[in-house]
C-alpha positions as CSV (number, residue, x, y, z in Angstrom):
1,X,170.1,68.5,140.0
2,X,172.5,69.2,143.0
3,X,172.1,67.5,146.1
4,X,170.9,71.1,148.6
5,X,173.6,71.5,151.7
6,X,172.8,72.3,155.0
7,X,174.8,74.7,156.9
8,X,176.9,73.2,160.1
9,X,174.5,75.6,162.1
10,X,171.6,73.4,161.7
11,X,173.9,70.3,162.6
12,X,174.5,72.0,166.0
13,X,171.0,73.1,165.9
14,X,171.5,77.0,166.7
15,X,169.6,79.8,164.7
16,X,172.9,83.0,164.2
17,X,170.0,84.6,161.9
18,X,167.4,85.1,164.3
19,X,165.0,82.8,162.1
20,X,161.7,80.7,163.8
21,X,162.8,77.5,164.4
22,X,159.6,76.2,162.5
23,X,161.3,77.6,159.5
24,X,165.0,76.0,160.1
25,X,163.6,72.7,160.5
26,X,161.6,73.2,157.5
27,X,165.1,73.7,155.9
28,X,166.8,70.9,157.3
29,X,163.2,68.6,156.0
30,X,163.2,69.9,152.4
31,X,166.8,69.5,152.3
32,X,166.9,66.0,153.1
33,X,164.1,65.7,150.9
34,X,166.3,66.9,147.8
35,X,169.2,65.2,148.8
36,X,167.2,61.7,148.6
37,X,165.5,62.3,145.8
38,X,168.0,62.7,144.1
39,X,170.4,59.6,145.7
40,X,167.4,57.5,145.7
41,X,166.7,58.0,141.7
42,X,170.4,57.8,141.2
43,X,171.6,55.2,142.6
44,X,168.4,52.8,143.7
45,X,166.4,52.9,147.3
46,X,168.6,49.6,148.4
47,X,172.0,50.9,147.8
48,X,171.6,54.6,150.0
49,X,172.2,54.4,153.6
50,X,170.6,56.9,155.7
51,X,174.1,57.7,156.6
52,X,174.5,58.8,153.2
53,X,171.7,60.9,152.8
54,X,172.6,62.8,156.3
55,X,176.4,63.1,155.1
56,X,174.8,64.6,151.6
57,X,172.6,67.2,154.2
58,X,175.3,67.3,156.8
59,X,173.6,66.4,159.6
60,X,173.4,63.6,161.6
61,X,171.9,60.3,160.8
62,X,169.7,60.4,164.1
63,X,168.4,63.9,162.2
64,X,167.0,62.0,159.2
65,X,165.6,59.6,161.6
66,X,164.0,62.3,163.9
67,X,162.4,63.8,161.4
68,X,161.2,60.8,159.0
69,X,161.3,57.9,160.9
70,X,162.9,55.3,158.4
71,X,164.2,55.6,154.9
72,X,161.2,53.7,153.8
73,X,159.0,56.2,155.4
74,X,161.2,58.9,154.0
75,X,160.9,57.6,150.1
76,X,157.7,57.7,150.5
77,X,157.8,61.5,151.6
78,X,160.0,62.0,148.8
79,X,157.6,60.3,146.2
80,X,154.3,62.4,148.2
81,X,156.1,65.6,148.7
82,X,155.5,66.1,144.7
83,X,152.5,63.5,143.2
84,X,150.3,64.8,146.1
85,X,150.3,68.5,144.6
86,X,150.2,66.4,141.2
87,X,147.2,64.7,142.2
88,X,145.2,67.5,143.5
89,X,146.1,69.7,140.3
90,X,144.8,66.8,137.9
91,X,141.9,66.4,140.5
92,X,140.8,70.7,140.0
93,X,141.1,69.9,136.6
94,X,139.0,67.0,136.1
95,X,136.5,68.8,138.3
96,X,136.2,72.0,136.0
97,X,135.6,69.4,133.3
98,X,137.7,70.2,130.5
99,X,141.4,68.8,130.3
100,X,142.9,69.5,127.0
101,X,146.2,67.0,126.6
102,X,148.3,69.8,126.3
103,X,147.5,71.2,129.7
104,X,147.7,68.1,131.1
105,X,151.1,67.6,129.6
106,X,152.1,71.0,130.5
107,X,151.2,70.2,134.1
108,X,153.6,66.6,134.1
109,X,156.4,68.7,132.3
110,X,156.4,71.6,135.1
111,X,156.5,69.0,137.7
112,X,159.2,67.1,136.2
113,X,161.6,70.2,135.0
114,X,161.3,71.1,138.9
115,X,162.3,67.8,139.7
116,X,164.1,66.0,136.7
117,X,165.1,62.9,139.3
118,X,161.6,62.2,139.6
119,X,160.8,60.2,136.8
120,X,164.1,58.1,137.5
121,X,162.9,57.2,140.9
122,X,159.5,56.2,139.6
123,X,160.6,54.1,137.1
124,X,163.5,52.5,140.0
125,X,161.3,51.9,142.7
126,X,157.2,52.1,141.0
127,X,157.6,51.0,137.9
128,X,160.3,48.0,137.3
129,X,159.8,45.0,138.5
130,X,160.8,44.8,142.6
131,X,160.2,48.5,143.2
132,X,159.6,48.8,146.7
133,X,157.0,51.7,146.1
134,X,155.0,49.7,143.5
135,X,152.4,48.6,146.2
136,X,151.7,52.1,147.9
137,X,151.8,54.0,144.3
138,X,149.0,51.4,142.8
139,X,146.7,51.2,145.9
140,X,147.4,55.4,146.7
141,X,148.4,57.3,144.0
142,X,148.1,55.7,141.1
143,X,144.1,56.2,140.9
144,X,144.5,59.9,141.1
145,X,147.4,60.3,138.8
146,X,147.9,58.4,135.1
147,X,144.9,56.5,136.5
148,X,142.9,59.2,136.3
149,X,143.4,60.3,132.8
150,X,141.6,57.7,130.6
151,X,138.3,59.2,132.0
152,X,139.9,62.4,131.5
153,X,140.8,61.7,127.9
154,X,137.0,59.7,127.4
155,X,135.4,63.5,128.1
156,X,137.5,65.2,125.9
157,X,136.3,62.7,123.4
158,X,132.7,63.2,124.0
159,X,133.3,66.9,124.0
160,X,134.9,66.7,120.4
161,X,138.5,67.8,121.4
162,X,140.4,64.4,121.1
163,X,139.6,61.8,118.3
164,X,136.9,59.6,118.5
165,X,139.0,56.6,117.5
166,X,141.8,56.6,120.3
167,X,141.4,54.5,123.4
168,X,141.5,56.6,126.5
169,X,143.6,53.8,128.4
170,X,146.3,53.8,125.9
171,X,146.4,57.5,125.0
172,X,146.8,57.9,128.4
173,X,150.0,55.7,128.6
174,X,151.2,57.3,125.8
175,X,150.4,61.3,126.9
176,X,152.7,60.1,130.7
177,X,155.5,58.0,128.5
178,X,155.8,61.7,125.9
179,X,156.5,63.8,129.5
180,X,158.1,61.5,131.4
181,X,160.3,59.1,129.0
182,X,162.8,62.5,128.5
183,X,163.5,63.0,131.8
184,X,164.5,59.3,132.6
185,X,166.3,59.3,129.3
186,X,168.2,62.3,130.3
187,X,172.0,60.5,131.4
188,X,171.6,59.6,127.7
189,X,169.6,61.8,125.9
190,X,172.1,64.4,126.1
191,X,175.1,63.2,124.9
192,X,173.6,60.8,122.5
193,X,171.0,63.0,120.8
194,X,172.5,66.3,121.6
195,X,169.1,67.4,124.0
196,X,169.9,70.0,126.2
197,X,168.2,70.4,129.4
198,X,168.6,73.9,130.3
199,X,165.5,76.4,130.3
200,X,165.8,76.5,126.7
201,X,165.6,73.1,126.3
202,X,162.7,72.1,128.5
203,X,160.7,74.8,126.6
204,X,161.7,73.2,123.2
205,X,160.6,69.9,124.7
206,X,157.4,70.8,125.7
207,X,156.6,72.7,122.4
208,X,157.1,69.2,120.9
209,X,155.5,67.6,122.6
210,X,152.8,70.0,122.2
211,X,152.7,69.6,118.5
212,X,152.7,66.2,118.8
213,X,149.4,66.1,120.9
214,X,147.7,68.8,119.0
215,X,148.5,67.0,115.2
216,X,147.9,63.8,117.2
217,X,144.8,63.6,119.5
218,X,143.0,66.2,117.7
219,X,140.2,65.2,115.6
């Protein structure tokens, strides 16, 4: 994933096109957005300056800080900007009450081919030990994302769609580690197994991993 650029016009803050200004600072937002994401899973929370991020955009730092306030409030935007839609899709799909494994995984697998940096940054600064998003993503988002799916996973069950003899909890762990695992495996994945990550590729993944859950979970 490229880091998005922003034009010198928004640096001097004029609009040539004629566009709303709502809709340029929109640009400038998602475009810092990207560029940390991306910096952030890349290269760890600690090590990126704001300055960096801003030179990535080119704007000013004072831009990045207008418009997030700190880098640590602008990770979190980074992390919210995509696990809030995340969460409200797994949410209209727990409330219709049925959430086959393979929508579910097709629903991680979307998120994460949109933005393959994701799952780095999750693992950097949720998962391993010292992450400075661990707190926030247990006591926010975890309840509404993989924390969600064992009850999930315990209704397909009772419905007869998953077998009886899994245990929701570590199903669970193991339906996020089948979409997630390839994407922060990527650096490696590629020229060590020979996985391409181009349309073609993501759709061969997710047919696996498809397979995978049907012959698995199924009863």
């Amino acid at each position: 994933m490229s880091i998005s650029g922003v034009t010198s016009e928004h640096k001097r803050n004029t609009n040539p096109r004629g566009r709303p200004a709502a809709a340029e600072a929109a640009d400038i937002r998602a475009a810092i957005l990207d560029a940390a994401e991306v910096l952030f899973a890349h290269k760890g929370y600690a090590a990126v300056s704001v300055r960096e991020i801003a030179k990535a955009v080119k704007v000013t730092p004072a831009m990045v800080h207008y418009y997030f306030g700190s880098k640590l409030a602008l990770l979190r935007q980074v992390l919210e900007r995509t696990l809030e839609p995340l969460a409200a899709a797994i949410a209209q799909m727990r409330a219709a009450g049925q959430a086959p494994a393979t929508e579910i995984a097709h629903l991680l697998l979307s998120t994460f081919s949109e933005h393959p940096s994701l799952p780095v940054l999750v693992a950097r600064e949720v998962i391993l030990p010292g992450g400075v998003m661990q707190q926030h993503f247990l006591e926010y988002l975890a309840p509404r994302l993989g924390g969600s799916l064992p009850a999930m996973l315990e209704k397909e069950q009772a419905a007869g769609r998953v077998h009886a003899d899994l245990d929701p909890q570590v199903t669970a762990l193991l339906l996020l580690s089948l979409c997630a695992f390839p994407f922060v495996a990527r650096d490696l994945a590629g020229p060590a197994l020979g996985i391409n990550y181009d349309d073609e590729g993501l759709r061969r993944l997710e047919r696996h991993v498809e397979r995978i859950l049907l012959e698995g979970f199924a009863p």
